[in-house]
N, C-alpha and C positions, 0 to 999 in steps of 0.2 A: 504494500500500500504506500511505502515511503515513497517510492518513484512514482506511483502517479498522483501523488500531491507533491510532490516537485517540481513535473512537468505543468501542471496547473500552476502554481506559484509563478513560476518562469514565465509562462506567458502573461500574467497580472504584472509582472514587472516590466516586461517588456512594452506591453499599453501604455503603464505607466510611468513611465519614460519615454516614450514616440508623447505621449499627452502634453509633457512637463516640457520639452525640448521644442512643439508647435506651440504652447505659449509663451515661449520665452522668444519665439519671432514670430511672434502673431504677426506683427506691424510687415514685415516682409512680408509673409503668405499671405496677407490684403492687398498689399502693393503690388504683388506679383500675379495677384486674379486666382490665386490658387487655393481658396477658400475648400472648392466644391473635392478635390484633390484629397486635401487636408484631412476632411470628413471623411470620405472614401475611404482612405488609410486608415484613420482610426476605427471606423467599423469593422472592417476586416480584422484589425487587431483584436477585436472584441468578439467576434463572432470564433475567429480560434482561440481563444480564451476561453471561452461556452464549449466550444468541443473538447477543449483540452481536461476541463471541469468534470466532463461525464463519467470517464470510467472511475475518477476518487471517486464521486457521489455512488453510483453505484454500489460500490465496494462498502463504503460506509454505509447504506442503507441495509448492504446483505449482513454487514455484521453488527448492526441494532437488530435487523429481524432475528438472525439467527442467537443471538444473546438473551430477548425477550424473553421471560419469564410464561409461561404457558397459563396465564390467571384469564379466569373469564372478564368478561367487560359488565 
């Protein structure tokens, strides 16, 4: 499980750094018309972020279910 919450981490950091590095020249990427560019790139960073996410969640969810206590509701 350690590796795929590293692999997710890794991508969260990478976002967030492509984010922190587009505002720190916003002023350029408006001057340069490359607003729609700008965006484009950080979604794609965010959408492999969300897939990268998947297989920890998973993983974490099989072992809360499989941990669970077998009590009625």
């Amino acid at each position: 499980m350690g590796a795929r919450q590293r692999q997710w981490l890794e991508a969260i950091q990478n976002r967030v750094h492509a984010t922190s590095s587009m505002l720190k020249n916003i002023k350029e990427i408006r001057l340069g018309g490359l607003q729609s560019h700008a965006a484009k790139k950080l979604q794609e960073l965010r959408s492999k972020e969300i897939s990268e996410s998947r297989p920890f969640k998973k993983a974490l969810v099989m072992i809360v279910t499989l941990c669970r206590p077998n009590s009625p509701i």
